[in-house]
Every structure is written in structure tokens, then in C-alpha cells.
C-alpha positions in Angstrom: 246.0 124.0 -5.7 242.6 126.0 -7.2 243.4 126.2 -11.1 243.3 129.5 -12.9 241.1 128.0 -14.9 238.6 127.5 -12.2 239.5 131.0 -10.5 238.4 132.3 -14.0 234.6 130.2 -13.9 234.2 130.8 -10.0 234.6 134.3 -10.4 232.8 134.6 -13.6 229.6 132.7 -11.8 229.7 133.9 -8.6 229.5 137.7 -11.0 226.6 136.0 -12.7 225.3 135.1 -9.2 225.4 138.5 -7.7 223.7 140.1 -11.0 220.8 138.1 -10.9 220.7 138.4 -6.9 220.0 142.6 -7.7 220.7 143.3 -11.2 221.0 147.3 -10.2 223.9 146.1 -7.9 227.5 147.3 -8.2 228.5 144.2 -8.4 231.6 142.2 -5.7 233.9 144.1 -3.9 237.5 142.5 -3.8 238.3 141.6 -0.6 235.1 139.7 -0.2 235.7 137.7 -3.7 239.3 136.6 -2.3 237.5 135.2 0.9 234.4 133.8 -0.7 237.1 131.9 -3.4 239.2 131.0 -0.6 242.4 132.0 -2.6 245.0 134.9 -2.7 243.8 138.2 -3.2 247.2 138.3 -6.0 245.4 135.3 -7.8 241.9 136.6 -7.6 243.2 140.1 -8.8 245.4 138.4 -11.8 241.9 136.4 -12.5 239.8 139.1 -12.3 242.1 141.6 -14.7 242.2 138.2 -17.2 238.2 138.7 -17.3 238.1 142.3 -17.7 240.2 142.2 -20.5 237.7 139.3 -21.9 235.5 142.2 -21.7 233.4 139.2 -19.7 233.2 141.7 -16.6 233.6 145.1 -15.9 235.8 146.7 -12.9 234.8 149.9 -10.8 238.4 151.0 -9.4 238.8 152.3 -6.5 242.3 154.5 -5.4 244.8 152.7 -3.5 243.4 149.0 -4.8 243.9 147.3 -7.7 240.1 147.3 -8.0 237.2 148.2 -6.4 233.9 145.9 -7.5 233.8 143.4 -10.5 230.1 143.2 -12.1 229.8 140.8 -15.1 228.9 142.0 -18.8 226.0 141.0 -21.1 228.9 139.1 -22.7 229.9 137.2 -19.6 226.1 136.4 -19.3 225.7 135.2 -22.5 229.2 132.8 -21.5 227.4 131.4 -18.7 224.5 130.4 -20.4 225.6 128.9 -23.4 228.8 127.0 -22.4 228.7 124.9 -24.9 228.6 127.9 -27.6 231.8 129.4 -26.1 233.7 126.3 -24.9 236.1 126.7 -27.4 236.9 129.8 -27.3 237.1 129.8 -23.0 238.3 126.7 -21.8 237.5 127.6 -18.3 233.5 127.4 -19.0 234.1 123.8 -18.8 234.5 123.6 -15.6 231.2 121.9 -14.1 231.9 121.8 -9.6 232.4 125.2 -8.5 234.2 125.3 -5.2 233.3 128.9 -4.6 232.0 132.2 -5.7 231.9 135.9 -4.9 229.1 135.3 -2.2 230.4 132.0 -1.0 230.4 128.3 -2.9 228.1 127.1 -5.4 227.7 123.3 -6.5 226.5 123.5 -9.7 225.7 119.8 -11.3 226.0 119.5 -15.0 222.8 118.8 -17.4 221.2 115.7 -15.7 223.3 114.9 -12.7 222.0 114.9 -9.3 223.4 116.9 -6.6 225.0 114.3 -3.5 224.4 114.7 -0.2 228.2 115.4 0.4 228.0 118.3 -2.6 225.1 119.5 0.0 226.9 118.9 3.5 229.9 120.8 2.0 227.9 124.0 0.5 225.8 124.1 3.5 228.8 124.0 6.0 230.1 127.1 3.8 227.5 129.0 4.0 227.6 128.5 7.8 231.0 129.3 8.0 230.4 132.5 6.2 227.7 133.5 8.2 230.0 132.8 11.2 233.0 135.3 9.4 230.4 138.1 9.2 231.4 141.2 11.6 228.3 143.2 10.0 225.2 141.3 11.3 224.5 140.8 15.1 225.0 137.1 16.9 221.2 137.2 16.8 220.7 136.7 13.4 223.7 134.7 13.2 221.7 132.4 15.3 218.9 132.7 13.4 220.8 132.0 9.8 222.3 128.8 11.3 219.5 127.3 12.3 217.5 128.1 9.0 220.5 126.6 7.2 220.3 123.1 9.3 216.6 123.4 8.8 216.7 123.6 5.1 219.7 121.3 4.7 217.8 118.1 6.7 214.9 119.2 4.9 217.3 119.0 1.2 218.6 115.9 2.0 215.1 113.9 2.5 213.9 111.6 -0.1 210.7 114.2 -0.6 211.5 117.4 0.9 208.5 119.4 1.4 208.6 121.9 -1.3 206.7 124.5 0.7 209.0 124.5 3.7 212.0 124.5 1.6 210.6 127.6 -0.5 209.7 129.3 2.9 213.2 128.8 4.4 214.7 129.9 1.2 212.4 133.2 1.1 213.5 134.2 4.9 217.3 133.7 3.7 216.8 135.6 0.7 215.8 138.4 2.9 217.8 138.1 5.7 220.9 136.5 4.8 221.5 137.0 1.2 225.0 136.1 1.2 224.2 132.7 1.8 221.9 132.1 -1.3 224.2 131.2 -4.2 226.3 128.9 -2.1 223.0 127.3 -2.2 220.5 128.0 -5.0 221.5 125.3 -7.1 220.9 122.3 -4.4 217.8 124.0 -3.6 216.6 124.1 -7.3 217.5 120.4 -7.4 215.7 119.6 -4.2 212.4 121.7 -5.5 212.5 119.5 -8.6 212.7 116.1 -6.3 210.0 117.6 -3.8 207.8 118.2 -7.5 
């Protein structure tokens, strides 16, 4: 069973995630942050209402939900990046392996851990299977997101991934498949600093 606690950090990253993605952006609507976390939408929504109140994100409400979008604060960004500055004060920022955000699951290694090729099988594999859920995009591009994924994971997983191809992969998915990038971006920023 997924911890409040970590509830609390994957929503609070995968918000972080989703600003720095488009920082004009409304932010995460609620029925894809209980998918993407892989929880109940009662547990996201009691997580979500626990933040707000943290004043670490904000809500746009919506009638007939509990909430509409959740965008995170210059508070909650300032949470993410200095953990060690608020660990005291929120325990959940300790949490170091995200199993999921917003726009689908982030590994995130701590300060000077490498990223496994298991951590990188199991991100990659959700991004595909969230690529596979979407009703939105045509098989097409499905196609075309699955095989850039399997492209850029055997690419990850070499001893010296090509830097270029693995930047070039990551630009086409950043501008077709965008939901797939912060499952992601942190195994790629570890592969790019391998590959340098």
C-alpha cells in the first residue's frame, strides 16, 4: 500500500513537473493525477486538499468535483528544491523513489546515486503504458511514441549512449508526446551525464 506520505511527494513533484513542462499551464486535472499515481481518486483528493492547505499548491474547482486542476505554488517550489531546508518541517520531502506523478512516474535518484537499469525498464514501460491508455491521440502516433520510447530506452541503457541521439529522441517526445517526459527526464539527465 502507497503511503500518504509518498501520495503527498508524488503529487507535489509531478505539480513541479507539469510547471516547469509550461509554466503558463493550469496545472493537472484530477482524474488524470489518480491514474498517473495509480491510487484512489479518495486518496489523491484527501492528498491533494492536505497540500492546498500547506498552501504548497493551489486548486482551480470545478462544480460537481471536489477539484478541478492542482498547480503548485512558489512555496511548493521552493519545497522541492531545498529538501533538505524543509525536511523537518514536511516529512514527506524525504521521500527519494517516486513511483509516479501527475504525468506518469518519475525515478528520481538521490544526490550521487546512479539510476539502474530496472529504475529505467520500469519508467520506460510506464510511459508506454500510458501512451497505450490515451483515447486522445490516434494509433499512429501511438506507434510512433512506442517506438521512440524503445529507441531511447536501448539507447539509456548503453554504457555510452550517444548524447545526440538521445537529445534528438527526447526533443521529438517533448513535442509529440509530452505526457511521457517526466516519467522520464530524470533517467535521461542521468544518461546525458554518462554519454558527457
Amino acid at each position: 500500500m502507497v503511503s500518504n506520505d509518498e501520495i503527498r511527494y508524488r503529487i507535489l513533484q509531478t505539480t513541479y513537473d507539469a510547471y516547469h513542462e509550461d509554466p503558463t499551464g493550469f496545472g493537472i486535472d484530477r482524474n488524470s493525477m489518480a491514474e498517473l499515481l495509480r491510487v484512489s481518486s479518495k486518496l489523491v483528493d484527501a492528498n491533494v486538499f492536505y497540500l492546498e492547505e500547506k498552501r504548497l499548491i493551489k486548486l482551480l474547482n470545478y462544480l460537481g468535483v471536489p477539484w478541478g486542476l492542482a498547480k503548485i505554488t512558489a512555496f511548493g517550489i521552493d519545497v522541492i528544491e531545498n529538501k533538505e531546508k524543509y525536511k523537518d518541517r514536511f516529512s514527506f520531502i524525504q521521500i527519494q523513489n517516486i513511483q509516479g506523478n501527475v504525468y506518469g512516474t518519475v525515478v528520481q535518484a538521490g544526490a550521487g546515486s546512479q539510476v539502474t537499469i530496472t529504475q529505467i525498464g520500469e519508467a520506460f514501460q510506464r510511459a508506454r503504458d500510458l501512451t497505450e491508455a490515451k483515447t486522445d491521440i490516434s494509433e499512429g502516433l501511438k506507434r510512433e511514441v512506442q517506438d521512440n520510447l524503445t529507441t531511447l530506452e536501448e539507447e539509456i541503457k548503453k554504457d555510452e549512449p550517444a548524447l545526440g541521439k538521445v537529445q534528438k529522441i527526447t526533443r521529438w517526445l517533448k513535442e509529440n508526446a509530452s505526457w511521457v517526459v517526466p516519467i522520464i527526464e530524470t533517467i535521461i539527465k542521468e544518461a546525458i551525464k554518462k554519454g558527457i
